[in-house]
N, C-alpha and C positions, 0 to 999 in steps of 0.2 A: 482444575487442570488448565496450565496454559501452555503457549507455545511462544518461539520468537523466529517469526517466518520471513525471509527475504524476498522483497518485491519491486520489480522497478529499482534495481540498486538500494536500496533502502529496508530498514529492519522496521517488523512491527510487530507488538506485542498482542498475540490475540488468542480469546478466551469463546468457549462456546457460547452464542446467543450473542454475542459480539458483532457489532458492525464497524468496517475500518475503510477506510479511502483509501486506495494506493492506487500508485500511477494506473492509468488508461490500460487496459488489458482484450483484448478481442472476445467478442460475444453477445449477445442479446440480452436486455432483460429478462431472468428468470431461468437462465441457465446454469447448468450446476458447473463448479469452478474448481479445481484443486491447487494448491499451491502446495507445490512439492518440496522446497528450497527449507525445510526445519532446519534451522540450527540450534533449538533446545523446546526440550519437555522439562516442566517441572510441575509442581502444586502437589503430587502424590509423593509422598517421601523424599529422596533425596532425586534432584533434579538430574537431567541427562544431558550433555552435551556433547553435538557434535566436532569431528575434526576434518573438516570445516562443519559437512552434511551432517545430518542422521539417517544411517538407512531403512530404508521403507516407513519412515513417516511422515506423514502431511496431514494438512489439515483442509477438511471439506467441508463446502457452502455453494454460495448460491448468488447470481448477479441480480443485486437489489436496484440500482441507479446506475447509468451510465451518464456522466453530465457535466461540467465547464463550471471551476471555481469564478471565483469574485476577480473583477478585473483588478490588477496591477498597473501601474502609468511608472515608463520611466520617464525623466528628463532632465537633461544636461542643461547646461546654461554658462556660458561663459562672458564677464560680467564686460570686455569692451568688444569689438568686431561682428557685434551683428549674430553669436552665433548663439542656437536652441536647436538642441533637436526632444521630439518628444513622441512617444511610441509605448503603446500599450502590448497586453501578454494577458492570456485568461489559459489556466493549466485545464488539462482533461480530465478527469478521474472516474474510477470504476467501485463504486459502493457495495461491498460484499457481507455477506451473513453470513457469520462461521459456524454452521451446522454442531461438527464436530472435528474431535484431532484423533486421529490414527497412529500409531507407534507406539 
């Protein structure tokens, strides 16, 4: 059975025993987590999808990582007048374990 759950603006596809990144979410390590936002069940027969939601299913788990990806660097550079500028960016992210899916 999977699911395709929205997080942080963003879909992701997750399966039980699963672990996914999605944007920074509030919590501690080791806190149980629900993501409510299914927009589809499938894997058992024919698959379900919502219009937008599905009601009453989500998928539950548990806050594995809360932690800061790999730095990114931007930098401009313009090739006469002196000009660069240059600026780094490291995303947040919340590492979860999808227990199980509900609906």
């Amino acid at each position: 059975m999977y699911a395709v759950v929205r997080s942080g603006n963003k879909q992701y596809r997750v399966e039980p025993g699963q672990r996914v990144r999605v944007e920074r979410l509030p919590g501690a390590v080791g806190d149980a987590i629900e993501l409510g936002e299914v927009l589809l069940i499938g894997g058992e027969g024919e698959a379900r999808i919502g219009k937008p939601l599905l009601d009453g299913a989500r998928a539950l788990g548990r806050i594995v990582d809360q932690g800061r990806g790999a730095k990114v660097m931007l930098f401009k550079l313009k090739r006469r007048g002196n000009y660069r500028r240059k600026q780094g960016h490291r995303q947040s992210y919340t590492e979860i374990l999808v227990d199980r899916i509900e609906g």
